[in-house]
N, C-alpha and C positions, 0 to 999 in steps of 0.2 A: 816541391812542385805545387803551382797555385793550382786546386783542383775544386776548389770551394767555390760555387757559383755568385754572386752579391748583385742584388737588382733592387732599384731604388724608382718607384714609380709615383704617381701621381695622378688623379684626373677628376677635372670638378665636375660633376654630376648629379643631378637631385637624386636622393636616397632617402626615401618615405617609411622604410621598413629595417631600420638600423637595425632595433632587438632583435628580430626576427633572423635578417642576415648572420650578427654577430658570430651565434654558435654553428652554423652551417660552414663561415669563413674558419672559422677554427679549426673545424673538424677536419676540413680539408685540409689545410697544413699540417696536423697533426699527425695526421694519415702520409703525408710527403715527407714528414720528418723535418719540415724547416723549422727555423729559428728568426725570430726578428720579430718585427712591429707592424699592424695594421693598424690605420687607425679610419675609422668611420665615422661623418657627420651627415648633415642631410645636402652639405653643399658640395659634398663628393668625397674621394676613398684615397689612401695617405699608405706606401708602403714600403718599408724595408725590409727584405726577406734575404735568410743566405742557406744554400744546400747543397745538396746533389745536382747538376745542373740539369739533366732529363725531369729532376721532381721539384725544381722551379720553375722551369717554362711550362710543363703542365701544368702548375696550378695557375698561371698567368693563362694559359689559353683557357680554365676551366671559367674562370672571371671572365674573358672577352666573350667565354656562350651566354652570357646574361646584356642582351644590349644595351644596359645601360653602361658598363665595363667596356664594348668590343673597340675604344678609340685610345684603351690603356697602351701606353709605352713604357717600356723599360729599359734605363741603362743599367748596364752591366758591367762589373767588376770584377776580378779573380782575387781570393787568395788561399793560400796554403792552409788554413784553419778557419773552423768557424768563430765568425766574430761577434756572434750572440751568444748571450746565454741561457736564453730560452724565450720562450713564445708567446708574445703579446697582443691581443685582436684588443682594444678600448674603442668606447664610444664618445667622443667629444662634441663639443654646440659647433667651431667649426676646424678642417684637419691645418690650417695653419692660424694661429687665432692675430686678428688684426684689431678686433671690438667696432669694427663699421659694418654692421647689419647691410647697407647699400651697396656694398661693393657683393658683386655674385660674378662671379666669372664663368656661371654654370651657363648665365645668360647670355654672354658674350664677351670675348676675351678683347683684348687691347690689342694691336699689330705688333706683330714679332720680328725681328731679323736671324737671320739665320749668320750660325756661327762662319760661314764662308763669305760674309755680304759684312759682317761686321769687322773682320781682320782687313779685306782691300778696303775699307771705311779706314782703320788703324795706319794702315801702311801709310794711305793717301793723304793724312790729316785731315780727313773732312768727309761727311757724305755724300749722296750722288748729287746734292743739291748746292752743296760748296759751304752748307751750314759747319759749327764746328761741332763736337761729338764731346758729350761730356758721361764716361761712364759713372755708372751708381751703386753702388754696394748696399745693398737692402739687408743684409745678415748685422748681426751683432758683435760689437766689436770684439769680441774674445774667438769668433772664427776670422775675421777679416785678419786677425793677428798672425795669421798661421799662412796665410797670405791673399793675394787679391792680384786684381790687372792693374799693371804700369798708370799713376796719376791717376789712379780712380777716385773720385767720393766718397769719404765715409763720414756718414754723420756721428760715430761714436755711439750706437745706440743699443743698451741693453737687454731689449726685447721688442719684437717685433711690433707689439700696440706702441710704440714710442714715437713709431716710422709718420703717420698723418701728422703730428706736433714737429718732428722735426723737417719735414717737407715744408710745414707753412711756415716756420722761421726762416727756410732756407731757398724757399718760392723764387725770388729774386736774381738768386745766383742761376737758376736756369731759363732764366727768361731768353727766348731767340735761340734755344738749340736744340740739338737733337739729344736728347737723354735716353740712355742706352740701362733699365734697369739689371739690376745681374745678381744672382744666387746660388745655391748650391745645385739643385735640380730645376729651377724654374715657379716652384709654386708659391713664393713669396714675390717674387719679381713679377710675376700676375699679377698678384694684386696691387703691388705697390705701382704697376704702370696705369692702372682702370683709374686708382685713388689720384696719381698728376696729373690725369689725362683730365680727370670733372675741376680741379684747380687750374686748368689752364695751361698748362705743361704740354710743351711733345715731346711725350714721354712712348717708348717700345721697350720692349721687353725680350730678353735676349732667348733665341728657342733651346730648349734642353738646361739652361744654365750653365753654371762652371764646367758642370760631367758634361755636357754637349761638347763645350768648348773644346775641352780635351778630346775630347773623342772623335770631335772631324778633323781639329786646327792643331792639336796639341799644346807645346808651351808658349806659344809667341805670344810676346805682351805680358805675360805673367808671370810673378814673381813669387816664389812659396809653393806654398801644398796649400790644399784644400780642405778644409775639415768636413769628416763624416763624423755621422753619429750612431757610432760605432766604436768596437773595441781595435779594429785597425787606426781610429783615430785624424788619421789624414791621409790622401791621396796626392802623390806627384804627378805632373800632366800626362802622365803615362799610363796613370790608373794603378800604378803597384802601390801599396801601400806604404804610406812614406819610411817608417822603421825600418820596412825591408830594403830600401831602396839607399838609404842611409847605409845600412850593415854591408852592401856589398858593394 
Protein backbone atom coordinates (compact mmCIF):
# COMPACT_ATOMS: atom_id res chain seq x y z
CA UNK A 1 0.00 0.00 0.00
CA UNK A 2 1.61 3.43 -1.05
CA UNK A 3 1.33 5.12 2.33
CA UNK A 4 4.73 7.32 1.84
CA UNK A 5 3.70 10.85 1.24
CA UNK A 6 6.51 12.34 -1.95
CA UNK A 7 6.14 16.22 -2.56
CA UNK A 8 8.45 18.04 -4.95
CA UNK A 9 8.32 21.79 -4.66
CA UNK A 10 9.83 24.79 -5.95
CA UNK A 11 9.61 28.75 -5.70
CA UNK A 12 11.89 31.43 -6.73
CA UNK A 13 12.18 33.88 -4.01
CA UNK A 14 14.83 36.35 -2.62
CA UNK A 15 16.31 34.60 0.41
CA UNK A 16 19.03 37.14 2.18
CA UNK A 17 19.31 34.86 5.35
CA UNK A 18 20.18 31.21 3.89
CA UNK A 19 22.83 30.35 7.04
CA UNK A 20 20.61 31.42 9.28
CA UNK A 21 17.33 29.69 7.83
CA UNK A 22 19.45 26.53 6.97
CA UNK A 23 19.39 24.94 10.53
CA UNK A 24 15.92 26.11 11.61
CA UNK A 25 14.78 24.17 7.98
CA UNK A 26 16.41 21.21 9.38
CA UNK A 27 15.39 21.11 12.48
CA UNK A 28 12.00 21.14 11.46
CA UNK A 29 12.18 18.08 9.20
CA UNK A 30 14.07 16.41 11.53
CA UNK A 31 11.48 17.01 14.07
CA UNK A 32 8.68 15.59 11.22
CA UNK A 33 10.81 12.69 10.58
CA UNK A 34 11.13 13.35 6.68
CA UNK A 35 13.66 12.41 4.48
CA UNK A 36 14.99 14.22 1.13
CA UNK A 37 16.51 17.35 -0.11
CA UNK A 38 16.24 21.08 0.52
CA UNK A 39 18.05 23.05 -1.18
CA UNK A 40 18.51 27.03 -0.46
CA UNK A 41 20.02 29.93 -2.64
CA UNK A 42 19.16 33.53 -2.46
CA UNK A 43 17.09 33.15 -5.74
CA UNK A 44 14.58 30.87 -3.89
CA UNK A 45 13.97 27.41 -2.02
CA UNK A 46 14.36 23.89 -4.12
CA UNK A 47 12.56 20.67 -2.41
CA UNK A 48 12.19 16.99 -2.37
CA UNK A 49 10.84 15.80 0.78
CA UNK A 50 9.02 12.24 1.45
CA UNK A 51 6.96 11.05 4.87
CA UNK A 52 4.25 10.74 6.91
CA UNK A 53 1.75 12.53 4.94
CA UNK A 54 0.18 14.74 8.14
CA UNK A 55 4.16 15.55 8.78
CA UNK A 56 4.84 16.79 5.31
CA UNK A 57 2.15 19.11 4.75
CA UNK A 58 2.79 20.44 8.08
CA UNK A 59 6.07 21.26 7.53
CA UNK A 60 4.89 22.66 3.94
CA UNK A 61 2.37 24.84 5.70
CA UNK A 62 5.12 25.72 8.57
CA UNK A 63 7.17 27.41 5.40
CA UNK A 64 3.96 29.17 3.86
CA UNK A 65 3.95 31.10 7.74
CA UNK A 66 7.10 32.84 6.56
CA UNK A 67 5.68 35.00 3.51
CA UNK A 68 8.42 34.84 1.64
CA UNK A 69 7.27 30.60 1.30
CA UNK A 70 3.35 31.32 1.44
CA UNK A 71 3.08 31.10 -2.83
CA UNK A 72 4.97 27.48 -2.36
CA UNK A 73 3.24 24.46 -4.25
CA UNK A 74 3.55 20.95 -4.06
CA UNK A 75 3.04 18.06 -6.08
CA UNK A 76 2.46 15.08 -4.63
CA UNK A 77 3.20 11.48 -5.11
CA UNK A 78 2.53 8.15 -3.08
CA UNK A 79 4.70 5.28 -2.41
CA UNK A 80 4.89 2.25 -0.49
CA UNK A 81 8.54 3.04 0.94
CA UNK A 82 10.55 5.74 1.73
CA UNK A 83 12.60 6.77 -1.06
CA UNK A 84 15.40 8.75 0.66
CA UNK A 85 17.84 7.91 2.70
CA UNK A 86 18.18 10.44 4.62
CA UNK A 87 18.07 14.16 5.13
CA UNK A 88 19.69 16.90 3.29
CA UNK A 89 19.05 20.99 3.84
CA UNK A 90 22.48 22.43 1.30
CA UNK A 91 23.03 25.89 0.41
CA UNK A 92 23.86 26.65 -3.22
CA UNK A 93 24.70 30.13 -5.42
CA UNK A 94 21.39 29.12 -7.34
CA UNK A 95 18.60 25.95 -6.66
CA UNK A 96 18.74 25.10 -10.27
CA UNK A 97 22.14 26.23 -11.60
CA UNK A 98 22.05 27.72 -15.31
CA UNK A 99 25.55 30.22 -14.74
CA UNK A 100 23.21 33.46 -16.22
CA UNK A 101 23.33 35.74 -13.30
CA UNK A 102 20.39 37.72 -15.45
CA UNK A 103 18.03 35.46 -15.74
CA UNK A 104 15.90 35.85 -11.96
CA UNK A 105 12.57 34.60 -12.17
CA UNK A 106 12.13 35.86 -8.55
CA UNK A 107 11.64 39.08 -10.67
CA UNK A 108 9.22 38.02 -12.95
CA UNK A 109 8.43 34.89 -14.57
CA UNK A 110 7.82 34.13 -18.43
CA UNK A 111 3.89 33.19 -19.38
CA UNK A 112 2.90 29.81 -18.72
CA UNK A 113 0.24 27.50 -20.16
CA UNK A 114 -1.55 25.50 -18.17
CA UNK A 115 -1.55 21.74 -18.76
CA UNK A 116 -5.43 21.75 -20.00
CA UNK A 117 -4.71 24.83 -22.57
CA UNK A 118 -1.69 22.96 -23.81
CA UNK A 119 -3.25 19.16 -24.59
CA UNK A 120 -6.62 21.10 -26.85
CA UNK A 121 -3.14 23.03 -28.37
CA UNK A 122 -1.95 19.17 -28.98
CA UNK A 123 -5.18 17.79 -30.16
CA UNK A 124 -5.82 20.86 -32.48
CA UNK A 125 -2.28 20.93 -34.01
CA UNK A 126 -1.75 24.48 -33.38
CA UNK A 127 -2.47 27.28 -30.71
CA UNK A 128 -5.23 29.60 -30.34
CA UNK A 129 -3.46 31.72 -32.77
CA UNK A 130 -3.18 28.89 -35.77
CA UNK A 131 0.73 29.33 -34.86
CA UNK A 132 2.35 25.71 -34.94
CA UNK A 133 3.51 24.42 -31.34
CA UNK A 134 6.95 23.14 -31.14
CA UNK A 135 7.55 21.45 -27.43
CA UNK A 136 11.07 21.63 -25.72
CA UNK A 137 12.67 19.43 -23.35
CA UNK A 138 15.01 21.48 -21.14
CA UNK A 139 16.17 18.32 -18.93
CA UNK A 140 19.23 16.15 -19.84
CA UNK A 141 19.41 13.78 -22.13
CA UNK A 142 19.79 10.84 -19.75
CA UNK A 143 16.11 11.83 -18.13
CA UNK A 144 14.41 12.58 -21.51
CA UNK A 145 15.75 8.89 -22.20
CA UNK A 146 13.35 7.44 -19.68
CA UNK A 147 10.77 9.37 -21.67
CA UNK A 148 9.25 12.73 -22.95
CA UNK A 149 6.10 14.17 -25.02
CA UNK A 150 5.30 12.83 -28.50
CA UNK A 151 8.04 14.78 -31.21
CA UNK A 152 9.29 16.95 -28.57
CA UNK A 153 12.88 18.77 -28.87
CA UNK A 154 15.66 17.52 -27.30
CA UNK A 155 18.85 19.28 -27.74
CA UNK A 156 20.95 16.17 -26.20
CA UNK A 157 22.16 18.20 -23.37
CA UNK A 158 24.16 17.13 -20.53
CA UNK A 159 23.66 19.55 -18.04
CA UNK A 160 21.55 22.17 -17.54
CA UNK A 161 24.53 25.45 -18.12
CA UNK A 162 24.53 23.67 -21.77
CA UNK A 163 20.85 24.84 -22.25
CA UNK A 164 21.74 29.12 -23.38
CA UNK A 165 24.62 27.45 -26.01
CA UNK A 166 22.36 25.14 -27.30
CA UNK A 167 19.35 27.52 -27.80
CA UNK A 168 21.66 29.89 -29.65
CA UNK A 169 22.78 27.10 -32.18
CA UNK A 170 19.35 26.17 -32.35
CA UNK A 171 17.56 29.85 -32.34
CA UNK A 172 16.61 29.39 -35.93
CA UNK A 173 14.77 26.34 -35.79
CA UNK A 174 12.15 28.15 -33.60
CA UNK A 175 11.68 31.24 -35.22
CA UNK A 176 7.56 31.96 -35.81
CA UNK A 177 6.24 29.52 -33.18
CA UNK A 178 5.01 28.94 -30.09
CA UNK A 179 7.65 27.07 -27.88
CA UNK A 180 6.21 25.25 -25.15
CA UNK A 181 9.40 24.79 -22.56
CA UNK A 182 8.79 21.57 -20.42
CA UNK A 183 10.52 19.72 -17.33
CA UNK A 184 10.15 17.67 -14.59
CA UNK A 185 8.57 20.09 -12.04
CA UNK A 186 8.82 23.42 -13.92
CA UNK A 187 11.94 25.19 -12.42
CA UNK A 188 14.19 24.67 -15.20
CA UNK A 189 11.57 25.39 -17.86
CA UNK A 190 11.32 28.87 -16.01
CA UNK A 191 14.16 29.68 -16.80
CA UNK A 192 15.00 28.20 -19.94
CA UNK A 193 11.58 30.33 -21.25
CA UNK A 194 12.84 34.06 -19.46
CA UNK A 195 16.53 33.04 -21.35
CA UNK A 196 14.25 32.47 -25.32
CA UNK A 197 12.16 34.94 -24.44
CA UNK A 198 15.53 37.92 -24.16
CA UNK A 199 16.79 35.94 -27.54
CA UNK A 200 13.76 36.56 -29.41
CA UNK A 201 11.84 33.37 -28.88
CA UNK A 202 8.02 32.98 -27.96
CA UNK A 203 8.94 30.91 -25.86
CA UNK A 204 6.10 29.79 -22.41
CA UNK A 205 6.69 27.69 -20.17
CA UNK A 206 4.57 24.71 -19.40
CA UNK A 207 2.85 25.26 -15.53
CA UNK A 208 3.67 22.46 -12.88
CA UNK A 209 5.85 20.64 -15.68
CA UNK A 210 5.80 16.88 -16.50
CA UNK A 211 4.10 16.15 -12.62
CA UNK A 212 1.51 18.88 -13.74
CA UNK A 213 1.06 17.21 -16.72
CA UNK A 214 0.25 13.98 -15.23
CA UNK A 215 -1.70 15.24 -12.73
CA UNK A 216 -4.45 17.29 -14.50
CA UNK A 217 -4.01 15.44 -18.32
CA UNK A 218 -2.42 12.30 -17.42
CA UNK A 219 -0.60 10.24 -20.41
CA UNK A 220 -1.74 11.80 -23.55
CA UNK A 221 1.14 12.78 -25.86
CA UNK A 222 3.51 11.08 -23.73
CA UNK A 223 5.50 8.42 -24.24
CA UNK A 224 7.83 6.75 -21.04
CA UNK A 225 8.15 7.52 -17.43
CA UNK A 226 9.43 10.40 -16.10
CA UNK A 227 12.41 10.51 -14.12
CA UNK A 228 12.60 11.56 -10.35
CA UNK A 229 15.50 12.00 -8.32
CA UNK A 230 14.79 9.73 -6.24
CA UNK A 231 15.24 6.11 -5.30
CA UNK A 232 11.67 5.31 -6.91
CA UNK A 233 13.62 6.35 -9.98
CA UNK A 234 10.83 7.14 -12.40
CA UNK A 235 7.24 7.95 -12.37
CA UNK A 236 4.26 6.69 -14.94
CA UNK A 237 1.62 9.35 -15.98
CA UNK A 238 -0.15 7.94 -13.19
CA UNK A 239 2.35 8.89 -10.59
CA UNK A 240 2.97 5.21 -9.38
CA UNK A 241 6.40 4.63 -9.48
CA UNK A 242 7.49 3.11 -12.51
CA UNK A 243 9.14 -0.38 -11.03
CA UNK A 244 5.80 -0.88 -9.33
CA UNK A 245 3.91 -0.22 -12.15
CA UNK A 246 6.10 -2.50 -14.29
CA UNK A 247 5.70 -5.49 -11.56
CA UNK A 248 1.97 -5.53 -11.62
Amino acid sequence: MASVLNVSAYLFTRIDDREQLRPVVRERAVQLGLKGTVILAEEGINLFLAGDAASVRSFLEQLRADPRFAALRARESWSAEQPFGKLLVKLKREIIRMDRPTIRPEAGRAPAVAPADLHRWLEQGHDDTGREVVLLDTRNAFEVDYGTFAGAVDWRIERFTQFPDAAAAHRDDLRDKTVVSFCTGGIRCEKAAIHLRETGVDALQLEGGILGWFEHVGGAHWNGACFVFDEREALTPDLAPHDAAVAS
